[in-house]
C-alpha positions in Angstrom: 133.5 -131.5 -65.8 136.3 -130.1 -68.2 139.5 -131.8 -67.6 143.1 -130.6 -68.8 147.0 -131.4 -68.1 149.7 -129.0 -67.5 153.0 -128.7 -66.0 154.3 -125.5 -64.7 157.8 -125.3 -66.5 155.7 -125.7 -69.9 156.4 -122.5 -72.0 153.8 -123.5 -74.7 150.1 -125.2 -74.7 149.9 -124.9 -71.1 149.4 -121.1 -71.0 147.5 -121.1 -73.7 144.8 -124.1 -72.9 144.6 -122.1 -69.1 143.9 -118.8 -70.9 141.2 -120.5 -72.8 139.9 -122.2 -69.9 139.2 -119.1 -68.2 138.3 -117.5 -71.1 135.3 -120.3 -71.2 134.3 -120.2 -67.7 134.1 -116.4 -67.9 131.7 -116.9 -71.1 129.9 -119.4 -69.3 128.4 -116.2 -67.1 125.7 -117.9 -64.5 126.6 -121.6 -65.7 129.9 -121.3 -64.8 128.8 -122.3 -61.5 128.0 -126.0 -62.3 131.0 -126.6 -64.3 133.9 -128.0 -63.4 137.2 -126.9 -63.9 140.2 -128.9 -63.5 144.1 -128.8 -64.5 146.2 -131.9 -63.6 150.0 -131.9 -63.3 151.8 -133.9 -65.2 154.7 -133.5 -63.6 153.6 -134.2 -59.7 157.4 -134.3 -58.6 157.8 -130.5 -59.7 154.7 -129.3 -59.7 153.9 -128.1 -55.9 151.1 -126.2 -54.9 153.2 -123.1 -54.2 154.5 -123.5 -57.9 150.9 -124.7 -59.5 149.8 -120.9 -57.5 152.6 -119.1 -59.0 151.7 -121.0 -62.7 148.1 -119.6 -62.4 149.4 -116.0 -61.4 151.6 -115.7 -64.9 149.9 -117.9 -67.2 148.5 -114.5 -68.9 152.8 -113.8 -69.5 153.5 -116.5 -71.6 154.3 -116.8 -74.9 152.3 -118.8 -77.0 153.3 -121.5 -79.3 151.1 -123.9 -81.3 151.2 -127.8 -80.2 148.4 -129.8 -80.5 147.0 -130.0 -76.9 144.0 -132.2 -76.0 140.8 -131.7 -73.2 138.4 -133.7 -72.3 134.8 -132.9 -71.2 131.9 -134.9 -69.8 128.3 -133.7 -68.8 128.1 -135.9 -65.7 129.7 -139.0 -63.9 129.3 -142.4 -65.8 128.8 -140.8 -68.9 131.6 -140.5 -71.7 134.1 -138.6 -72.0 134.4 -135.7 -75.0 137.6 -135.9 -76.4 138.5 -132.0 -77.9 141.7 -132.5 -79.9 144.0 -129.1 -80.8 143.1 -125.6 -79.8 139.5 -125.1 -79.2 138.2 -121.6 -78.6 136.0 -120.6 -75.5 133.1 -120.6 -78.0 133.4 -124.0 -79.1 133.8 -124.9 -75.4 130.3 -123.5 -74.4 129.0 -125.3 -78.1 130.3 -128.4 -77.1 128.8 -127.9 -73.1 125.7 -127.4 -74.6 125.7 -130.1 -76.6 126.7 -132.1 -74.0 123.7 -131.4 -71.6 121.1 -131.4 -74.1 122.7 -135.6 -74.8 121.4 -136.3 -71.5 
């Protein structure tokens, strides 16, 4: 599991940590298949599944603007948590899901 937070008014990590996302599960290839992916609101209130749909249609428009954003990965329930702090590429996503499955 790959685990991330976003709100849909954010104009700056949130794009970007969803492009890379993607990015990752599109380099995954076949394995992309027993990963998963998941963004959570942090702002519930707002953040309505009609807007989180419109968020995931233009989150390749936004600008992009460096804050240091944070993920968290894990291979499998129970076990703990990666914690990935600052912008991590697609690349060092797979590395680090590797890694990951070869620790169990």
């Amino acid at each position: 599991m790959l685990l991330n937070f976003i709100f849909t008014t954010c104009s700056s990590i949130c794009p970007l940590t969803s492009r890379t996302l993607e990015e990752f599960q599109r380099k995954l290839g076949r394995e992309a298949s027993k990963v998963h992916l998941m963004s959570i609101s942090i702002d519930p209130e707002e953040d309505t599944p009609a807007r989180l749909t419109a968020y995931a249609r233009q989150v390749s428009r936004r600008p992009r603007v460096a804050v240091l954003p944070v993920t968290l990965m894990r291979a499998t329930p129970g076990k703990p948590w990666l914690r990935i702090e600052g912008f991590v590429t697609p690349d060092e996503l797979v590395d680090d899901y590797r890694k990951l499955l070869a620790s169990l």
